[in-house]
C-alpha positions as CSV (number, residue, x, y, z in Angstrom):
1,X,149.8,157.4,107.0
2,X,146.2,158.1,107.5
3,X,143.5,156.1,107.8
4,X,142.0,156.3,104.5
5,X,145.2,155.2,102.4
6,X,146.2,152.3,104.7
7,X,142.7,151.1,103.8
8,X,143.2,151.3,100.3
9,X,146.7,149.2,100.6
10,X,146.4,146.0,98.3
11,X,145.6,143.1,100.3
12,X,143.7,145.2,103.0
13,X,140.0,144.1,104.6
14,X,138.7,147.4,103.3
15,X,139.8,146.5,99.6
16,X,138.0,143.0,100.2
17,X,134.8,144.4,100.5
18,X,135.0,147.0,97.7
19,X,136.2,143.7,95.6
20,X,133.0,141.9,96.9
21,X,130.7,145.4,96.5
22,X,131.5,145.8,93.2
23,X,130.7,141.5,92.6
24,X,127.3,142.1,94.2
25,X,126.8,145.2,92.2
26,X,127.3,143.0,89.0
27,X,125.6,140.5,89.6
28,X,122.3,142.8,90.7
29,X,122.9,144.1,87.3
30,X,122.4,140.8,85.8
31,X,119.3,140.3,87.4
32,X,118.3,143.7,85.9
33,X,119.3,143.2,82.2
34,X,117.6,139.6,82.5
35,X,114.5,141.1,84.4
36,X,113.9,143.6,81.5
37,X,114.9,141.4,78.3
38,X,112.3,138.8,80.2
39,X,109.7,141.4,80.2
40,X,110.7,142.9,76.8
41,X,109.7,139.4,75.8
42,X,106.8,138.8,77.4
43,X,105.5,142.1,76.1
44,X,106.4,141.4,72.2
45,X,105.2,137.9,72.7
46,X,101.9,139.3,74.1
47,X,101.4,142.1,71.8
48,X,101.1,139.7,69.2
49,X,99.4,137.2,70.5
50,X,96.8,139.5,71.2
51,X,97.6,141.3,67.3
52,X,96.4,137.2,65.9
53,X,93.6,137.0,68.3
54,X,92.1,140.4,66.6
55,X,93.2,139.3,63.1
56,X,91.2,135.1,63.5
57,X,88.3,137.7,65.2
58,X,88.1,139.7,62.1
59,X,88.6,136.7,59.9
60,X,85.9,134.5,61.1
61,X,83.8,137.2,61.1
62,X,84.2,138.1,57.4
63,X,83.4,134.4,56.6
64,X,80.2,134.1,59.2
65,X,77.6,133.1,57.5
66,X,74.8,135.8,57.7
């Protein structure tokens, strides 16, 4: 047997780590998908907060009294 497939035996130190590689891969990817619907978020949130500060802007200025 070579060295490669008595590391990839069941139950082996080598298939340990891939096990805990792959965990640590998932959960970075769970940081990334909550990292971007956060700022997806923040952005619409924004945008239209901004969006009703224009609109009251263009409102009170219609009814200013010139």
């Amino acid at each position: 047997m070579s060295h490669e497939t008595s590391a990839a035996q069941p139950g082996r130190p080598a298939e340990k780590k891939n096990r805990k590689a792959r965990k640590d891969r998932k959960d970075e990817e769970g940081w990334f998908e909550r990292g971007v619907a956060l700022r997806a978020g923040f952005y619409i949130f924004g945008t239209h907060l901004f969006a009703g500060f224009i609109w009251l802007l263009f409102y009170l200025g219609e009814h200013a009294h010139k």
